[in-house]
C-alpha positions in Angstrom: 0.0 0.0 0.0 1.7 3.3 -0.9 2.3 6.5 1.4 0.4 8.9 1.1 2.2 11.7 -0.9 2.2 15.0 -3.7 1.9 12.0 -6.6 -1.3 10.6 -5.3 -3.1 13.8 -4.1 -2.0 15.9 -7.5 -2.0 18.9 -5.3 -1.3 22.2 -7.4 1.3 24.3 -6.0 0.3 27.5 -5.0 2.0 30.7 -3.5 3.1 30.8 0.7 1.0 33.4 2.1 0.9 31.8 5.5 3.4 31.1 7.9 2.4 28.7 11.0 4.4 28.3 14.3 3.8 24.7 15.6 3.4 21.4 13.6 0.5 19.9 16.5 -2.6 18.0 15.8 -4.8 20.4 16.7 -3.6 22.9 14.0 -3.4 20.2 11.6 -7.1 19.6 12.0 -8.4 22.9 12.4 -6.2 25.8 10.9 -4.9 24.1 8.0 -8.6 21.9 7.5 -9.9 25.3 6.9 -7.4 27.3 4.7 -7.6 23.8 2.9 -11.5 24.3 1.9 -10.6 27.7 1.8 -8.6 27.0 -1.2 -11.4 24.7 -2.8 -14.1 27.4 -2.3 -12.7 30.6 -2.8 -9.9 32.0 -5.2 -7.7 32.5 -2.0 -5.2 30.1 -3.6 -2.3 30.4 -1.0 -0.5 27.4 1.0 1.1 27.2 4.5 4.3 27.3 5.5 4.9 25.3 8.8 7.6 26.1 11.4 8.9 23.5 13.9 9.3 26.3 16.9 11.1 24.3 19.5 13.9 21.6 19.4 11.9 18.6 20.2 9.5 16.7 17.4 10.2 15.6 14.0 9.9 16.9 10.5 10.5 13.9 8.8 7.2 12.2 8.9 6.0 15.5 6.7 8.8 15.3 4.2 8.3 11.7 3.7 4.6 12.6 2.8 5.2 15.9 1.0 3.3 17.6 3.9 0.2 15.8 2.8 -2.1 14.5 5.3 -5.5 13.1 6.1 -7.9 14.7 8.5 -10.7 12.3 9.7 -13.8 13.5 11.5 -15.9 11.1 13.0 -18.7 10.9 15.3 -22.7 8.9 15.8 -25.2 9.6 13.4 -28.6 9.1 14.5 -27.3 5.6 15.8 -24.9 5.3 12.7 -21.1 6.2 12.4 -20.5 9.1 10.6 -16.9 9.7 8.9 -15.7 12.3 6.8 -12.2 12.1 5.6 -10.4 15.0 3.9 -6.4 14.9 2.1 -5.2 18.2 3.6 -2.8 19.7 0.8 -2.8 23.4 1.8 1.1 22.7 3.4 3.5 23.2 1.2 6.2 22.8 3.3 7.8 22.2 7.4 10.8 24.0 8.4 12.6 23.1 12.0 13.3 27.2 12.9 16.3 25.3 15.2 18.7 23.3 12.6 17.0 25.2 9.6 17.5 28.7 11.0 18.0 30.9 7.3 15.5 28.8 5.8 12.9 30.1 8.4 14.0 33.6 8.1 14.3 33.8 4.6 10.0 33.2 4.4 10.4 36.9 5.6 11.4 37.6 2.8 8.4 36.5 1.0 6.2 38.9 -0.9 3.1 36.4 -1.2 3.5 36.2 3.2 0.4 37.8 4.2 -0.5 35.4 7.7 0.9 34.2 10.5 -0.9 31.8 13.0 0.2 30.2 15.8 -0.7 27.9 18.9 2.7 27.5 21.0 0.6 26.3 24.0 -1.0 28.9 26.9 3.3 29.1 28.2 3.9 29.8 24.8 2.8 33.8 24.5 5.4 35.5 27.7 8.2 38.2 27.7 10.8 36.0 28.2 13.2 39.0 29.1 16.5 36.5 28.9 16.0 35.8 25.6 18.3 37.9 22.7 17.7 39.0 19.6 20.7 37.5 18.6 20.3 34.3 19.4 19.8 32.1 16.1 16.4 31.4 16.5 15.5 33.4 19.7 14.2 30.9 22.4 10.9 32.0 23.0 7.7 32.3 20.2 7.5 36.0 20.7 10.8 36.5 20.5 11.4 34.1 17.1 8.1 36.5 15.7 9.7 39.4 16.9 13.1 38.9 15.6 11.2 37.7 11.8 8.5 40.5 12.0 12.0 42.6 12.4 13.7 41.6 9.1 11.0 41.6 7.4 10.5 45.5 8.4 14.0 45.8 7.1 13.6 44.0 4.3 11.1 45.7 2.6 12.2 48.9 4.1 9.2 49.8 6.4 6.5 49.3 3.7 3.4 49.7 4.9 1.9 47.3 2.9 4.0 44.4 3.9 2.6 43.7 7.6 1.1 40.2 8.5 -2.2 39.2 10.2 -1.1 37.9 13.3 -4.0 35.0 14.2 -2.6 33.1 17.7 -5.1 30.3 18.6 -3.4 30.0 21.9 -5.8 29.6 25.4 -5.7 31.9 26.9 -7.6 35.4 27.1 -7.1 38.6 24.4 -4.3 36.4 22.8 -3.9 38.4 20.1 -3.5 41.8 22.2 -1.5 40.0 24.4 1.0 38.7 21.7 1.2 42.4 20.2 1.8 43.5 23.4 4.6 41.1 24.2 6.2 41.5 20.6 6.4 45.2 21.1 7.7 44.9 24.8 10.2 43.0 23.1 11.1 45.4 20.4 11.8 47.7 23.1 14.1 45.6 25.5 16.0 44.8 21.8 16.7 48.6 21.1 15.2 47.5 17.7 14.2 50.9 15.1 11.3 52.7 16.7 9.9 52.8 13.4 9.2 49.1 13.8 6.8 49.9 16.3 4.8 52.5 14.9 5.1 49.5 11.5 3.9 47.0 14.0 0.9 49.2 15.0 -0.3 50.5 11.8 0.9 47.6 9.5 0.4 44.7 11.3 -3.3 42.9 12.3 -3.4 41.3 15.9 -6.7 39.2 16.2 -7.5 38.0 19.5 -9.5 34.2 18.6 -11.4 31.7 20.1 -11.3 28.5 19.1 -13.0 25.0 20.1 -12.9 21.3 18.2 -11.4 18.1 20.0 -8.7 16.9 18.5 -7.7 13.1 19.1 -4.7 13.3 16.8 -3.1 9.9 15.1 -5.5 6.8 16.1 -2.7 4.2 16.7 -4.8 1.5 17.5 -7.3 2.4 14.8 -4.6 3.0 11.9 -4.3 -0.2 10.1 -7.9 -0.6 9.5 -8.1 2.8 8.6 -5.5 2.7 5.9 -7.4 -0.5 4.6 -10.7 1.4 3.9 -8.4 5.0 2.4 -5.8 3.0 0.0 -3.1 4.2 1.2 -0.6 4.5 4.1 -0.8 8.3 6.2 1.3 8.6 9.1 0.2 11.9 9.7 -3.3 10.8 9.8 -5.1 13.4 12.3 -8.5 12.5 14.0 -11.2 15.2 15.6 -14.7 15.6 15.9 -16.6 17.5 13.0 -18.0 20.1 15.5 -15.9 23.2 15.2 -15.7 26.8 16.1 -13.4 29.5 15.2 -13.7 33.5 16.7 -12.0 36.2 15.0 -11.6 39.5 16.4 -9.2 41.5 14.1 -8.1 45.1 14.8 -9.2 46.0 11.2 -11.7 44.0 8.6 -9.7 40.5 7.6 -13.1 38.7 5.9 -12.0 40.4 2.5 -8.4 38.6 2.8 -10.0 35.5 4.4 -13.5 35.0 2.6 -14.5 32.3 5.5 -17.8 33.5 5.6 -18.0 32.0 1.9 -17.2 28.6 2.6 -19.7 27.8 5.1 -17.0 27.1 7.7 -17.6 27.7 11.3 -15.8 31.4 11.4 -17.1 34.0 13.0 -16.0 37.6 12.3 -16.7 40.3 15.2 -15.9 43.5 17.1 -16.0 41.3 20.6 -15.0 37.5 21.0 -15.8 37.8 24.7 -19.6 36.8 25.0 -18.8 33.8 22.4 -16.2 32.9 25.1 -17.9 33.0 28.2 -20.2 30.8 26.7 -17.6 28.7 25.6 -15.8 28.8 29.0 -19.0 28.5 31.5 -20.6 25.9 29.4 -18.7 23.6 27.9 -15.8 23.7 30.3 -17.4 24.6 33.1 -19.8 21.2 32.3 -16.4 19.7 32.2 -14.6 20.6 35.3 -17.3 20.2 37.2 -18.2 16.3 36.5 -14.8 15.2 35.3 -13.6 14.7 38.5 -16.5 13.0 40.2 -16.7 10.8 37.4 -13.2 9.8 37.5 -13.6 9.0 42.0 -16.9 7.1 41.0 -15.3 5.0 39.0 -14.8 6.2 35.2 -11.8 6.7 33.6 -13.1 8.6 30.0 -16.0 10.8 29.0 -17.7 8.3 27.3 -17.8 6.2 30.2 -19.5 9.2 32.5 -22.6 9.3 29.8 -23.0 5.7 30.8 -23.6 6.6 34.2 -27.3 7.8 35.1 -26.1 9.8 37.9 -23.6 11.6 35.8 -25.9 12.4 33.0 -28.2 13.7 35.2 -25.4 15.8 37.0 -24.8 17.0 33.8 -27.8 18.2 32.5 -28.2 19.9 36.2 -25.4 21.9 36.3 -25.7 22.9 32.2 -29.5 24.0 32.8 -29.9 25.5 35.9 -26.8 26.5 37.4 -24.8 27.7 34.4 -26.7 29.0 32.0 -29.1 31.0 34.5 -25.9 32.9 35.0 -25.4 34.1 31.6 -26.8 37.2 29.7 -26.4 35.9 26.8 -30.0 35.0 24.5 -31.5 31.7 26.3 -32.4 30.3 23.1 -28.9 30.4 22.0 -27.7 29.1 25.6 -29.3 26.0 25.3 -28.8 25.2 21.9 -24.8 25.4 22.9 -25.5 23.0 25.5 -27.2 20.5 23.5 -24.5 20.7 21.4 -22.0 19.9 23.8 -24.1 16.8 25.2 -24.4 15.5 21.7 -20.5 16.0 21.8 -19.8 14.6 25.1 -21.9 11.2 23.7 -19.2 11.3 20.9 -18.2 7.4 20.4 -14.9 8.2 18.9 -13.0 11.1 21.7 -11.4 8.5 24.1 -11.0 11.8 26.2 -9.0 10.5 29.3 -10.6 12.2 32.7 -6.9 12.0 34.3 -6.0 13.6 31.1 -8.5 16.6 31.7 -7.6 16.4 35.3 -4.6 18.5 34.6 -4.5 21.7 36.6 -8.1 21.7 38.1 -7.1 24.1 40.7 -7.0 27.1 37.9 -9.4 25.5 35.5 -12.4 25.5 38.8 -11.3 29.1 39.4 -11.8 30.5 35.4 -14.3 27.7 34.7 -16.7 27.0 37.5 -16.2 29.9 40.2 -17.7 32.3 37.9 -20.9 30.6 37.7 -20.9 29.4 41.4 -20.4 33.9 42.5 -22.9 34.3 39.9 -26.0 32.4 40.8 -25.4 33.2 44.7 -25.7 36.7 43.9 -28.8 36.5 41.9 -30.5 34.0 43.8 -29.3 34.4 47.6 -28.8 30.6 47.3 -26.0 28.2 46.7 -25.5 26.0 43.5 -25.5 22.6 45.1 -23.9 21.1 41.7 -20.9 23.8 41.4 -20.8 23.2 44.9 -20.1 19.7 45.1 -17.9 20.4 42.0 -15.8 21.8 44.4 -16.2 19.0 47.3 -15.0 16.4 44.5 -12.1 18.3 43.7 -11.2 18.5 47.6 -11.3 14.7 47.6 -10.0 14.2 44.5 -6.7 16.1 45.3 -6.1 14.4 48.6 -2.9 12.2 49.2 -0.2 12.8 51.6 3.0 11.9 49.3 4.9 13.5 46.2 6.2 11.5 43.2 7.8 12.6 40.0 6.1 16.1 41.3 3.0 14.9 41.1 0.6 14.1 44.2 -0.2 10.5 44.9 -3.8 9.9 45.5 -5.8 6.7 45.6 -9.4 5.1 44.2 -10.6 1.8 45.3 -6.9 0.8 46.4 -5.3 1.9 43.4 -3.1 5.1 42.6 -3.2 7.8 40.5 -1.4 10.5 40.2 -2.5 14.7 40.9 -0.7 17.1 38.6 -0.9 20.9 39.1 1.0 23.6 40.3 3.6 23.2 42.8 1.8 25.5 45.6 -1.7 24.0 45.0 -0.1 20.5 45.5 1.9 21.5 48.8 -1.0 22.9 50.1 -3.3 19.5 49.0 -0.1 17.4 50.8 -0.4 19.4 53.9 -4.9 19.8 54.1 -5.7 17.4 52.3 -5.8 14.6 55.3 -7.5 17.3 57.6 -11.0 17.0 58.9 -13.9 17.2 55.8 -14.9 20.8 58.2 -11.1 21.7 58.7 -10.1 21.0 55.2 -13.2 22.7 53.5 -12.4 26.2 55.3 -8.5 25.9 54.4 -9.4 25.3 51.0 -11.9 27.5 50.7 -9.4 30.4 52.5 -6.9 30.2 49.7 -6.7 33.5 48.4 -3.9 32.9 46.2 -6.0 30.3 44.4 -9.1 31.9 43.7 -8.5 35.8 44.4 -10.9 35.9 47.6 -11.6 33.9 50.5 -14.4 31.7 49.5 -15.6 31.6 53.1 -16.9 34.3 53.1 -20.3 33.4 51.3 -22.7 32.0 53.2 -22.9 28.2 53.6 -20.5 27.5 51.6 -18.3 25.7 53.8 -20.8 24.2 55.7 -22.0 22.6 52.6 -19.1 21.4 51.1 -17.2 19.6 54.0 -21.1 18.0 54.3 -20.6 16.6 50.6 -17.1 15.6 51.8 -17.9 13.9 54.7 -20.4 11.8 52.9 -18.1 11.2 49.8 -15.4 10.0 52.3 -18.3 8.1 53.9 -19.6 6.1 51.8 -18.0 6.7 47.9 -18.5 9.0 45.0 -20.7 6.9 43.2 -23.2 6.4 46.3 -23.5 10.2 47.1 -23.8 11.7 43.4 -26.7 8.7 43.1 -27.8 9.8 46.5 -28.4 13.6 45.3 -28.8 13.6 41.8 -29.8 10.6 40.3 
């Protein structure tokens, strides 16, 4: 069976006009999905230029395959599996920015550039003030954009025409002002021309975005049969979920450059991402963190396996309908046909999404994700959530353990051990409270100002409430108190 490559797919060649920092799954399946049926539905005719930003991954798998790859989206049909399958050819070509350093420089140089996206992870967009300009790439993503937004300033001698649209897809909030603010704080600390500045600020296009599709990446166990029914060999083959979402908020009108709103693709052009995040945020991941953990103490160890479980289900739908979304200002309609949308997602046969896996940092992710909604409804209803409530008593028993390993917490369900990964201050303080009294515990917790930027004791009940769901987790089980309260 052959691999995949530029012979089989007959892919045209066509102009770089974008340039994308980081070679992940989730780019693959989303960014480069969509400038690929951007191609095939508009005359936009321009291909992508990838760039390895950091030292560790591989380009070869791309060259082998001309940069050609297979994007599968799958999910359940109305009790049927539903797969669509797409050959991606809108990469033209990877460069590794750390062995291939002029090669990535001299796409500054290029007149057809017009582009730039990125996602370099939420560590990914900081002033790293140790890094140099002369360092051969600089070390940091800003700092490698600052230094090749630089020459190509120079190069084309300040022209105004010759800025980039800078589209990050990076978590985390106002990404794109952020990164413009970074780049020029760098610019500064550099000494670089203070023309480049005022270039950077009247040539340049920083859109803030918002972004949601799960990604599931290469299928390994999947792969062979999945070659069977394409004809040919892909291992770059990417998986995801068709549901997709993509937020622009540009300084200055982009839709003429990027006609997305002629393909039919899920992009959204406005003035203010914000409300389409908050919804995003509360909803979806609020949903998320506040069940994931539960789930995972009752027994589960993926999503798919929580929408087995009635009493998950039902938690679910709870918290969605009447905590969350009673919080928001945004139209109800709207509201609720989000959330459905996430259910139907959620039920999604084909994301093996690993609760440890989304366990990841729950200390910040309760804070931005469920606090919020939890302030919220007190306020407007002089009553406490019980469901964001006992979101927060499963995260209290879910990070309790009283030993460190490979800087991780070691905690323990039915006898067996998993490990806690977070911060180091939120998993010294877990080591030290975690073991306290459900009463004793609950008020420490709840007292950590450096976690959640007030001392949650201070609203009514809240405590009392929580160490009550603790004592009865610790009591009797997970499973036997969310069956207990919200079957």
């Amino acid at each position: 069976m052959e691999q995949l490559n530029k012979k089989l797919t007959n892919a045209p060649d066509r102009p770089v006009k974008v340039i994308q920092f980081g070679e992940g799954n989730f780019l693959r399946a989303f960014v480069d999905y969509m400038f690929d049926i951007l191609n095939e539905k508009t005359d936009f005719n321009g291909s992508i230029a990838i760039v390895k930003p950091i030292p560790f991954g591989n380009v070869e798998p791309f060259r082998k395959q001309d940069c050609q790859y297979t994007v599968s989206l799958r999910e359940q049909k109305d009790g049927a599996p539903s797969i669509s399958n797409r050959i991606i050819t809108s990469v033209d070509r990877i460069i590794d920015s750390c062995t291939e350093y002029e090669s990535f420089m001299d796409l500054a140089c290029l007149d057809t550039l017009r582009f730039a996206v990125s996602n370099t992870t939420e560590a990914g967009i900081v002033c790293d003030k140790t890094d140099r300009f002369e360092y051969e790439p600089p070390h940091s993503y800003p700092g490698k954009l600052t230094k090749f937004l630089y020459a190509r300033f120079l190069h084309y001698d300040g022209d105004p025409d010759r800025g980039l649209v800078i589209l990050p897809v990076e978590l985390i909030d106002h990404n794109g002002s952020v990164l413009k603010e970074t780049v020029l704080k760098l610019a500064s600390l550099w000494n670089l021309d203070p023309e480049f500045g005022r270039w950077l600020n009247t040539s340049c296009t920083f859109c803030s975005t918002l972004v949601d599709r799960i990604v599931t990446g290469y299928p390994k166990e999947e792969a062979e049969e999945i070659f069977q029914s394409l004809g040919y060999r892909d291992q770059l083959l990417d998986t995801a979920e068709p549901f997709a979402l993509w937020v622009i908020e540009p300084e200055r009108d982009i839709s003429g450059e990027l006609p997305f709103d002629k393909t039919g693709l899920p992009v959204i052009y406005t003035d203010d991402h914000k409300p389409y995040k908050t919804r995003k945020v509360r909803i979806l991941n609020g949903t998320q963190t506040g069940y994931v953990l539960a789930s995972y103490l009752a027994g589960n160890d993926y999503v798919l396996e929580s929408m087995d479980m009635p009493a998950i289900t039902s938690f679910i739908d709870g918290i969605m309908y009447e905590e969350i979304i009673p919080t928001l200002l945004l139209p109800r309609d709207d509201l609720k046909e989000f959330a459905d949308t996430c259910i139907r997602r959620f039920h999604n046969p084909y994301i093996r999404h690993s609760l440890l896996a989304i366990s990841l940092n729950s200390v910040s992710k309760w804070k931005t994700r469920c606090m919020p909604s939890l302030l919220a409804y007190e306020a407007e209803y002089h009553a406490l959530p019980k469901r964001l409530v006992f979101s927060f008593a499963a995260l209290l028993a879910f990070y309790t353990g009283s030993e460190m390993r490979d800087g991780a917490l070691v905690g323990h369900r039915n006898g067996k051990e998993y490990l806690i990964r977070d911060d180091a201050a939120a998993l010294s303080f877990f080591k030290d409270h975690s073991c306290l009294p459900p009463d004793s515990y609950a008020r420490a917790a709840l007292g950590q100002t450096g976690f959640w930027g007030q001392d949650l004791n201070e609203i009514k009940g809240l405590s009392d409430l929580t160490a009550s769901y603790l004592a009865e987790i610790r009591k009797d089980g997970m499973r036997a108190v969310l069956e207990r309260h919200f079957l």
